[in-house]
N, C-alpha and C positions, 0 to 999 in steps of 0.2 A: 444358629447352625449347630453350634455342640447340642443342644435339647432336643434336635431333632435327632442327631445321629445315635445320642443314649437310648431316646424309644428306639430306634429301628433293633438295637441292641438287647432290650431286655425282654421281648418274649424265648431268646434263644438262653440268657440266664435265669429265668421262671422255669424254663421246660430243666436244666440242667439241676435248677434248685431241689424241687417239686419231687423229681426222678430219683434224686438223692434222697430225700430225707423218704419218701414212698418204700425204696428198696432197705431203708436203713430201718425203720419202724414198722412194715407194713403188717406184722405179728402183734404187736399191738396197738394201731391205730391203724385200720385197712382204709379209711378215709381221704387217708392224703393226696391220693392221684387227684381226688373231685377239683381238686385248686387248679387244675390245668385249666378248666376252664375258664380261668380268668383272664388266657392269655385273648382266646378271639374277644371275647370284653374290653381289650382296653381299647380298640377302636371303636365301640360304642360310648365310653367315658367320655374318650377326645377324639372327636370326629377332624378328620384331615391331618391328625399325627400321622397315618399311613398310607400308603398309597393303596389302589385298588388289589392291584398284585404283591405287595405285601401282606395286605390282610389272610389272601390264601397263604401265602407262606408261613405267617404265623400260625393259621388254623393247622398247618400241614405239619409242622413243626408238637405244636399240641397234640394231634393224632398218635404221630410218631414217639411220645414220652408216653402217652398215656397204653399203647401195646406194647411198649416195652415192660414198663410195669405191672401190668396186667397180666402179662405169660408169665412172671415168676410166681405168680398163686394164682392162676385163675378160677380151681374148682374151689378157692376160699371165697372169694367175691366174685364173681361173677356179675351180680348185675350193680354193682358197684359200677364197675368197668363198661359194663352195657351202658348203661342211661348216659357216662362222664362223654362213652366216643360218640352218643349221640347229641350230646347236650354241645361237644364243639362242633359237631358238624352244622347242630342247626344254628350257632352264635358266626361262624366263621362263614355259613351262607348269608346270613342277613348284615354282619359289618362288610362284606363287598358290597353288597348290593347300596348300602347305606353310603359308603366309601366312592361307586361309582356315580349318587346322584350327587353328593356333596361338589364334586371333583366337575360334573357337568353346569353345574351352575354358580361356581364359586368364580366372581370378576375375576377379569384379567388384571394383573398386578402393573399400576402404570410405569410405563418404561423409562428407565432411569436418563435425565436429560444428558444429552454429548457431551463428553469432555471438551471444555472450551479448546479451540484451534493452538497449536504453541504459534507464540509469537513470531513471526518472520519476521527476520535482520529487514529492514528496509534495502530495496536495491538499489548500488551504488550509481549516483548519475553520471550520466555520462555527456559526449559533448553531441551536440545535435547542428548538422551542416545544412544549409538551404541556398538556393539562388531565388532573389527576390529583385525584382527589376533589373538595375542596374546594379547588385551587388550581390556579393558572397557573403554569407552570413555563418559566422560559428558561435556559439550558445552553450555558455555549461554554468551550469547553477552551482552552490556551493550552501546547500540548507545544513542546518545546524547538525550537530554528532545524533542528540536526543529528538530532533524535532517535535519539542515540547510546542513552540508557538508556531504561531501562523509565518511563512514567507510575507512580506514585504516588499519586495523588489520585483520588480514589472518591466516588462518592455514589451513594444506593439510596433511594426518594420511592414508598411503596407508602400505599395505601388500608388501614384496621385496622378493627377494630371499636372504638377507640377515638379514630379520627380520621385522618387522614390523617399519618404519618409521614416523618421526613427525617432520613437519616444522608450527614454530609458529611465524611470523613477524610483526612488526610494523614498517610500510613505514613512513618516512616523506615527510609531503605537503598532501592538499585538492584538487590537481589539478589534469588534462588531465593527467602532468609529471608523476603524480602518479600511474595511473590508468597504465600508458605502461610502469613502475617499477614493479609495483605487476605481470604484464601479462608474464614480462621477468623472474621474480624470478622466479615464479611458473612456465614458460614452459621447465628452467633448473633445478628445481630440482628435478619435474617428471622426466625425462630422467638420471638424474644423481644415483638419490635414485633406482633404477633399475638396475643399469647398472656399475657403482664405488663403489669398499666394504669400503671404507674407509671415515668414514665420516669428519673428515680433510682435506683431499682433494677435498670432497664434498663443505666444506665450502671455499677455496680458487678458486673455480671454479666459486660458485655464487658470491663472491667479485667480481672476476676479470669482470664476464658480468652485472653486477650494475657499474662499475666503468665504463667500457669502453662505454657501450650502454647507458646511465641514466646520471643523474645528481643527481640522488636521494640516501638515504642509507637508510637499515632497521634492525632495533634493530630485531635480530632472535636469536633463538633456531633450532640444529640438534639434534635431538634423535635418537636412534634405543635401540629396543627391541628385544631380542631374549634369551629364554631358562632364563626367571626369572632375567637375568641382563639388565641394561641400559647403553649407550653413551650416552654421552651430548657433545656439543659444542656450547659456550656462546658465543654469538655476541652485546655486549654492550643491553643483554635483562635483567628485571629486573631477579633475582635469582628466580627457584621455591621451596616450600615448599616439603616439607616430611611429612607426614603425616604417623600416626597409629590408630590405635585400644584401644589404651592408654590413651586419650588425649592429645597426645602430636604430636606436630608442630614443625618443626627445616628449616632452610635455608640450601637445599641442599650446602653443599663446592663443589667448581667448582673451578679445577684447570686451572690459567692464564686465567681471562676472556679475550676475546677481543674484539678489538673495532666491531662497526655497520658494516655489511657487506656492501661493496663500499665503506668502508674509511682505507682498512690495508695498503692502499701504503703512508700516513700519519704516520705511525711508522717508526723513525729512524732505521738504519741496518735493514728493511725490518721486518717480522709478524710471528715469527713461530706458528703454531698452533698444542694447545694441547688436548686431550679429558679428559673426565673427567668416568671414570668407577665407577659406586655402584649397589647393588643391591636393587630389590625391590619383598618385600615377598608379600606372598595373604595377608598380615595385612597389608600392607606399603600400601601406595597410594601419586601420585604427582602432587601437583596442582602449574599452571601453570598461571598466571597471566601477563598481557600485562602491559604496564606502565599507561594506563589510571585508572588503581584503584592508584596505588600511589600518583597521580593528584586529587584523592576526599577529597576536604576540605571543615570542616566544618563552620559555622557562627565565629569564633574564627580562623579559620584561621590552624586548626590540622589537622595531615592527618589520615586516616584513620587505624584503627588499624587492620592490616589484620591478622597478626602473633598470638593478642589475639581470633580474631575472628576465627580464621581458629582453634583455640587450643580446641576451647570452642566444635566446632562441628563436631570435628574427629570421632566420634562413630557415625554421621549420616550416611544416604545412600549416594552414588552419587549425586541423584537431588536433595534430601533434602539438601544436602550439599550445594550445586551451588545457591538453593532459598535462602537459608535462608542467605547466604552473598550477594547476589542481592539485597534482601531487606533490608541488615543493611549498604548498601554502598550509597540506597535511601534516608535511616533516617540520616544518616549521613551527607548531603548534603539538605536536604530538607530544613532549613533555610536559604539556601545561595543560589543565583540567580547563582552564577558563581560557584556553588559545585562541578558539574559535568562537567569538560571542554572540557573530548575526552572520545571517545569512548573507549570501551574495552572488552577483552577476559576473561573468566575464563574456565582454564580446566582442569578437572579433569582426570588420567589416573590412572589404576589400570594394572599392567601385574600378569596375569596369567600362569603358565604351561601347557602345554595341557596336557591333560591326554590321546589321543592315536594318532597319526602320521597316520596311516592309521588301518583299519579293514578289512580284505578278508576272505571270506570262502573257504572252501577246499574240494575237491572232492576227496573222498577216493573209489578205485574202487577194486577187487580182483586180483593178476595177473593169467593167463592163468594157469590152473591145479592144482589152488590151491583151498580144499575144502572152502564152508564157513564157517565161526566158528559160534556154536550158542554159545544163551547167556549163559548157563551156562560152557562154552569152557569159554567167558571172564571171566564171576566171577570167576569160577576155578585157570584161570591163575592169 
């Protein structure tokens, strides 16, 4: 950039040079203007130092030194001065000309590639509500600060013919392995939660294709809902909360937990599996937690206190429920760089009763020969 802008520069210091030393010597050396011409020349040296209309301006520039010089002795030299104005007209005619073909055929200069995008903050999640069968459902994820690695933690809450179903897992590993664990879990217990009333069986069906197909296991939860009661079956998942209306918080009892599905062929004499039946009122409500909150510690090194926290905000809504422990699981961690290690689930479910199975209207018609009744026939009657 500066070498370009020095040429665009020095036919106007030439013409000034030239002009000088011309007027200073011109008694004995009448010679000196001829050197103007080397200004329309240097766009034939370096073809594309100029531009097309540059070139005139330096020819025009040249013209303009060489009659000023020239009218203080003209009847000395004369054709000195003659042949110089003509020798830049014809050089300053042919560098445009040279300047406009160069300039018509000279590639396009490839276009510098876009500044990559700046990075976006990731946006912050938030709690996501649904009604799903028989239940209220709240959802809020808790992915890492950096989201360096993969999520982990899964859950799938579909409608059955056997009631409303909830699978909530925690896979272990950040890998590929992972990623075709969860795809396997999830495309057996669609098919099974549909299809097998028994959710024990349910749970020894996903061991056995985590075991056989994987190398992976995942700390799960089987629920079903139906008609105000729940199932459970524990897979080495943290325990969920009980919640009321009350303020009051308790750790569902869960009879025989067992281990991570993919690891029951690890219990001596083989795995029996047990379910665990209670109810849940329109007060009650269950929240469901992944093992990544029990992993939030604080600058001291404590872990979070979920059992007071969850006690404190039993009378909130669903989401207010869900934010306001999101946010005491951030304050909680926020002095410590490693507070938050994995990700995690929080979920809220509520079961409901329906209040009507289906609704039809009825088409009441008269039969054949019978009169109709008016209305005081009914009030009458």
């Amino acid at each position: 950039m500066r070498q370009v802008t020095w040429l665009r520069l020095l036919p106007v210091l030439l013409v000034v040079l030239v002009g000088a030393l011309d007027l200073t010597y011109h008694q004995q050396r009448q010679g000196i203007i001829v050197a103007l011409t080397a200004i329309p020349a240097l766009s034939l040296i370096m073809p594309g130092a100029q531009s097309p209309r540059q070139s005139l301006i330096s020819g025009a520039l040249a013209l303009a030194g060489t009659a000023v010089g020239g009218a203080v002795d003209w009847h000395s030299r004369p054709v000195v001065v003659m042949v110089t104005l003509a020798n830049i007209v014809l050089l300053t005619a042919i560098s445009h000309y040279l300047q406009r073909r160069w300039q018509a055929h000279e590639p396009a200069s490839p276009a510098l590639p876009a500044p990559p995008p700046a990075r976006q903050k990731a946006e912050a999640p938030t709690t996501q509500a649904h009604r799903l069968g028989e239940l209220h459902v709240a959802l809020r994820s808790l992915p890492q600060p950096d989201r360096t690695t993969m999520a982990a933690d899964l859950c799938d809450i579909r409608e059955t013919p056997y009631g409303t179903r909830v699978l909530v897992a925690d896979l272990m590993g950040k890998d590929d392995a992972t990623i075709a664990a969860g795809v396997e879990l999830l495309d057996r217990w669609r098919h099974l939660s549909a299809s097998e009333p028994s959710l024990a069986e349910i749970a020894r069906c996903l061991d056995n294709a985590l075991a056989d197909r994987t190398d992976r296991f995942a700390k799960t939860l089987l629920l079903t809902f139906k008609g105000g009661r729940g199932e459970l079956v524990c897979c080495g998942h943290p325990l969920p909360l009980l919640l009321s209306d009350h303020e009051d918080a308790r750790p569902l009892d869960v009879l025989a937990p067992l281990p991570p599905l993919g690891l029951f062929d690890l219990v001596p004499q083989g795995c029996p599996v047990y379910t665990t039946s209670f109810a849940v009122g329109s007060t009650q409500r269950l929240l469901i937690h992944t093992d990544g909150v029990e992993g939030v510690r604080d600058v001291a090194g404590a872990p979070f206190p979920l059992l007071e926290r969850a006690r404190s905000y039993a009378g909130h809504g669903a989401t207010a429920l869900l934010d306001a422990l999101a946010a005491d699981l951030e304050q909680h961690a926020h002095a410590s760089v490693d507070g938050i290690r994995d990700e995690a689930l929080l979920l809220l479910l509520q079961a409901e009763k329906r209040e009507f199975q289906h609704l039809t209207t009825t088409l009441h018609t008269p039969r054949p020969g019978t009169p109709a009744r008016s209305d005081d026939d009914r009030v009458g009657a």
